[in-house]
N, C-alpha and C positions, 0 to 999 in steps of 0.2 A: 582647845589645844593646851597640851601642859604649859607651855612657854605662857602662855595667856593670865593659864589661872597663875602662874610664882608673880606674873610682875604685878598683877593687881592697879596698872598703870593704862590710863585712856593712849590711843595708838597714836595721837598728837603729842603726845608730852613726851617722846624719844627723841634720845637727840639724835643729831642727825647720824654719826658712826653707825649706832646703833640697829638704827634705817635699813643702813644699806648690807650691812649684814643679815637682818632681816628677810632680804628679800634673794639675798645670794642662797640663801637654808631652803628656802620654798621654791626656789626653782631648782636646786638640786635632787629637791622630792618629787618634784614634781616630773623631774626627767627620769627619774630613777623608777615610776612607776609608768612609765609609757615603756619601758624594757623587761618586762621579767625574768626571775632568775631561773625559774623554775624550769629546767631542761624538758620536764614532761607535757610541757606546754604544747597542743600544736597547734599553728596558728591556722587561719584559712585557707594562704600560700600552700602553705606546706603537706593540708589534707589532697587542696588539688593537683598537686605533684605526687602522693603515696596514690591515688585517683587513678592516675594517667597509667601510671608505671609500674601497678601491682601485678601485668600479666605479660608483660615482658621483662623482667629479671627474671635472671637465671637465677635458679637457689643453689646456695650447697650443696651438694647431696651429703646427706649423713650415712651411707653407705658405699659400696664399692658397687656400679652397676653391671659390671664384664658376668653374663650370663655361665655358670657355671659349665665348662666342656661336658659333651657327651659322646657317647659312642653312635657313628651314625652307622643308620640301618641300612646306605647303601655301599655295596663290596665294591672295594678298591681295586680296578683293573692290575691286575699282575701278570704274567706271562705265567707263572706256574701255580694258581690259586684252586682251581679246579684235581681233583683226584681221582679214582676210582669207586671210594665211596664218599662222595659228597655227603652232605648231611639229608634227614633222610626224608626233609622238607623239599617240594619242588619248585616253591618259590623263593627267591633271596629276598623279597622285598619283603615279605611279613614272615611273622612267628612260627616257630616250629608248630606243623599241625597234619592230623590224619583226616582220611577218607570219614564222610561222614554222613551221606547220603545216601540211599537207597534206589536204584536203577532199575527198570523194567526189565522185561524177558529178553534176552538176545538169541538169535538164531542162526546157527552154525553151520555150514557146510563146508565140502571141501571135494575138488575133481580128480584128485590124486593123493593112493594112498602116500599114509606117514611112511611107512617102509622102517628100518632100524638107525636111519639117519637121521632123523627129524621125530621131533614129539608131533610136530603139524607141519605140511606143507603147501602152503597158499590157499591156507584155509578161508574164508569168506565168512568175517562175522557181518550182523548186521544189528542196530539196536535202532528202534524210534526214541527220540529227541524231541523235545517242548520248543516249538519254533523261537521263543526268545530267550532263553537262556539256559544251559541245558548241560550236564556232567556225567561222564560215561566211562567206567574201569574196567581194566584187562588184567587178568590173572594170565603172562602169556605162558608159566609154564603149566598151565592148566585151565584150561576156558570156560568148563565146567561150573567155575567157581572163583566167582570174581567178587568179591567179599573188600570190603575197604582194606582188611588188616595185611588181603595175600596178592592185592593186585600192583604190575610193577607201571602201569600206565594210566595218565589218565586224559582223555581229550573230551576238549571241554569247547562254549562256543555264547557268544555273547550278541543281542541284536539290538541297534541301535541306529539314531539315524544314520550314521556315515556306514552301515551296512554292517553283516554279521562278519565276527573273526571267531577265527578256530585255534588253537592252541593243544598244544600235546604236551605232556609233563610227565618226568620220570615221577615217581613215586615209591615210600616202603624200601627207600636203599637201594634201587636199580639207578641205572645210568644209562644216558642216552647220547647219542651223535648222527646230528641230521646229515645225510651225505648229500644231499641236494641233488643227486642221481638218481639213474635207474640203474636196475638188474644188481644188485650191489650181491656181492658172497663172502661167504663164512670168512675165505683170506681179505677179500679188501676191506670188511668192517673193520677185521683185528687190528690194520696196521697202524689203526687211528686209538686203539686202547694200550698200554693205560696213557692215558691223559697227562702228557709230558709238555704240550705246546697248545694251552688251555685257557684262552683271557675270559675270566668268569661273567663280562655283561657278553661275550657271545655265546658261553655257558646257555645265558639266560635266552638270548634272543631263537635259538636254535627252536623252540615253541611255534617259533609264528611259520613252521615250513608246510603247516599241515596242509592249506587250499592248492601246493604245487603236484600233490599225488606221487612225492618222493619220497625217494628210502629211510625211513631212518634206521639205524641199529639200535636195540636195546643191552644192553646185559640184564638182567636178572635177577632178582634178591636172591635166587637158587644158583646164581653165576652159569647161565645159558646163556646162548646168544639169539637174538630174535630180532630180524628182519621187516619193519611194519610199512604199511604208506596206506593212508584213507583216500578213501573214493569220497566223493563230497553227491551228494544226488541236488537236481535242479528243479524237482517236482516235490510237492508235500505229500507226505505219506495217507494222509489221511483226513478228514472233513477240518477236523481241528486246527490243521497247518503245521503238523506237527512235521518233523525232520526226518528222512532213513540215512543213515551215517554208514558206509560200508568200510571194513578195515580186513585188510589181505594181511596175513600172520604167519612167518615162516619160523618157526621154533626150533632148532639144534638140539638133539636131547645128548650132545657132549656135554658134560660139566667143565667147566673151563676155572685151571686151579686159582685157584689166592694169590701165589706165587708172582703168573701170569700178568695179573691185574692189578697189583701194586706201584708206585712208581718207583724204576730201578734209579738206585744213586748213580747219577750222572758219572761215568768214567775218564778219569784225567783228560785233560786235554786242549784245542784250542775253544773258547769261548765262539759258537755258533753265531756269524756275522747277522745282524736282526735286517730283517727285509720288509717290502709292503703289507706285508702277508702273515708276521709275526703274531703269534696269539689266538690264530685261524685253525689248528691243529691241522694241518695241512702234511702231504706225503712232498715228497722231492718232485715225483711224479705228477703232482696237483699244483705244483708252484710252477714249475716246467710249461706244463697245457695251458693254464691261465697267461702264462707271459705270451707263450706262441699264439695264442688266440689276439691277447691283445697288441702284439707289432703286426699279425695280420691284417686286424682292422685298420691300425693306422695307413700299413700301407696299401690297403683296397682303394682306402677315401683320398689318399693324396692322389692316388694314379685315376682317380675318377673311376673306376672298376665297380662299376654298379652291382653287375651279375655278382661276383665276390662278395659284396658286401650282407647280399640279401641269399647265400648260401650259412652265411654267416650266423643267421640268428633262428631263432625258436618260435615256430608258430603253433598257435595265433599269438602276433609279436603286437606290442603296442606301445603309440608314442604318444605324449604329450607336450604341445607346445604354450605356454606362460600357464596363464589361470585356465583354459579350455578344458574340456572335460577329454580324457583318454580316448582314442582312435585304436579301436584292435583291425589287425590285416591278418588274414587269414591265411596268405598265401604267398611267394616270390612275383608273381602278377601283381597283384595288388600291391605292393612295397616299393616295387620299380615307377608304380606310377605316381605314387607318395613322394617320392624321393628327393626333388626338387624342392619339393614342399618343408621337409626335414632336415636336408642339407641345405643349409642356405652358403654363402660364398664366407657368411664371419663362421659361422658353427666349421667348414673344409679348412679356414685358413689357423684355428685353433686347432684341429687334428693334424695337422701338418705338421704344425709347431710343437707339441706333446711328445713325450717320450713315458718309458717304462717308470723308470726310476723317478719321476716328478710327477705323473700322473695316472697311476694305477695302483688301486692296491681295494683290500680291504675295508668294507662298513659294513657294522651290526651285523646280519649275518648275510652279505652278500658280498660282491665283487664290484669294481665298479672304475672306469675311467671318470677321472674328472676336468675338465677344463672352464676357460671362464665362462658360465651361462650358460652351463649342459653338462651330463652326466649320460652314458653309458653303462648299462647294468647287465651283469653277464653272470649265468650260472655256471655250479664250480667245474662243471667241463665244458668251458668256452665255449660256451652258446649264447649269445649275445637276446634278452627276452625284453628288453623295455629301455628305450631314450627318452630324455627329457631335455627340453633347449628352455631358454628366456625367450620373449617375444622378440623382442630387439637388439638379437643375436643373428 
């Protein structure tokens, strides 16, 4: 040490001061080096604490992470979203897009002529279909020639395990309206266009009416009016398993103006009271049946009035009770003897208790009473076609 080499003195020959001074310097050094200064130091502690703890701290973020908004692709229920000409896609869920496939032969008849009122009168097409997935267009004002770019319909059909669905879709700028009825005519389509009382997911849902073999109306990219409802066949056409798909076509060869089919601007006045049924494009007339259908069932079931209730519905009517697979009844015979079975004393003491205004109205595209642990499904001229209870209801 330098202190060593300046004294040039043996370490006995200090006096004693000097000693102890000495010894106070070498323990100051000596402490001073069991501490370092050095902040970048890390000691053992300290790696097995950065160790521990490296995967649960939250970091900073050096960004903002709020996902930039987008436009979403599914349409906002509105009461007046829907128009006369929609856009001229038939799906809202994807991108504007045309016919694009190529269809076998179709085969045309018809048992009555067109005459000057009709371009076709309950004409009978019929087209074979690829038993699992399969696309079919209609040119309805011309059948001749169903071309992607001229056809206003397209029914389409998909097979999977929970079994095949059929769908219908306006296409090319026509517009459609399922009436969930039969025998429907030239006046009671029109009273449903133009599209003033229109919520665009039942817009949507109006597709899935095709396996009930009712009416839908079309209009026209040529602005007609056309009448359609498929027959669904239950045999395969051919070795393959292929499908025959029958579709009855009543054509108007009226042109029905622009005018007509626009939506008129609402005329002053009071604001239309909104009801179960709001968004359904429903007549007065169709709100009216629907109601009187459903206080007649409630009060069939309060009064125990069996016969009434099984005049009531549409057969073959089918019910299901919790997870059991659907029971169809063919007949008022067979429903009367159901009925116990269906009615239990909590499902009669829930319909009792039920009213119009609390418990009826509109889904997706059907009718329906609801109460706790069962539901009522009635088409749109109160025909009661399908119940559903919980088990322990």
């Amino acid at each position: 040490m330098r202190w060593e080499l300046e004294s040039k003195k043996p370490y006995m020959q200090m006096k004693p001061v000097s000693f102890v001074l000495l010894l106070i310097i070498l323990g100051l050094i000596i402490t001073s080096c069991g501490k370092p200064e050095n902040k970048n130091v890390i000691t053992s502690a300290t790696l097995r604490y950065e160790l521990t703890h490296a995967f649960t701290r939250t970091p900073t973020p050096s960004y903002s992470r709020t996902p930039t908004p987008s436009v979403s692709k599914t349409p906002k229920p509105t009461q007046k979203l829907i128009t006369a000409n929609p856009t001229a896609t038939y799906d809202f869920y994807r991108k504007q897009e045309t016919l694009a496939y190529t269809q076998g032969p179709i085969l045309i008849s018809t048992d009555k002529a067109p005459g000057n009122e009709y371009l076709y009168k309950f004409a009978t097409v019929a087209f074979t279909t690829p038993w699992r997935d399969g696309q079919n267009s209609l040119n309805l004002d011309n059948l001749l020639d169903n071309g992607p770019a001229n056809s206003d319909i397209e029914i389409s059909h998909s097979t999977g395990s929970a079994g095949i669905f059929y769908n219908l879709y306006a296409v090319n700028n026509s517009t459609y309206y399922f009436s969930d009825q039969h025998g429907m005519t030239y006046d009671s389509c029109l009273t449903h266009y133009p599209f003033t009382n229109m919520d665009s997911m039942y817009y949507i849902f109006q597709s899935d009416g095709v396996p009930t073999g009712r009416d839908y109306c079309v209009i026209t990219n040529e602005n007609r009016l056309s009448i359609v409802r498929v027959i669904l066949s239950n045999e395969p056409s051919d070795a393959n398993g292929n499908d025959t798909i029958y579709v009855i076509v009543t054509t108007f060869a009226h042109i029905i103006p622009d005018e007509f089919l626009r939506e008129k601007t609402p005329t002053p006045g009071p604001t239309p009271t909104p009801n179960n049924y709001t968004g359904y494009n429903l007549t007065d007339s169709d709100i009216k049946r629907l109601d009187r259908s459903g206080q007649s069932f409630f009060d069939a079931v309060k009064a125990d009035d069996r016969k009434a209730v099984a005049k009531m519905l549409e057969y073959p009517f089918t019910y299901s009770i919790g997870t059991q697979n659907s029971v169809q009844v063919e007949n008022e015979e067979e429903f009367l003897s159901a009925y116990s079975l269906i009615f239990t004393p909590g499902f009669v003491k829930e319909l009792s208790q039920a009213t119009l205004a609390h418990n009826m109205g509109g889904n997706l595209r059907t009718f329906v009473i609801w109460v706790e642990g069962a539901q009522v499904f009635f088409h749109k001229d109160g025909t009661i076609y399908q119940i559903y209870r919980d088990e322990d209801l």
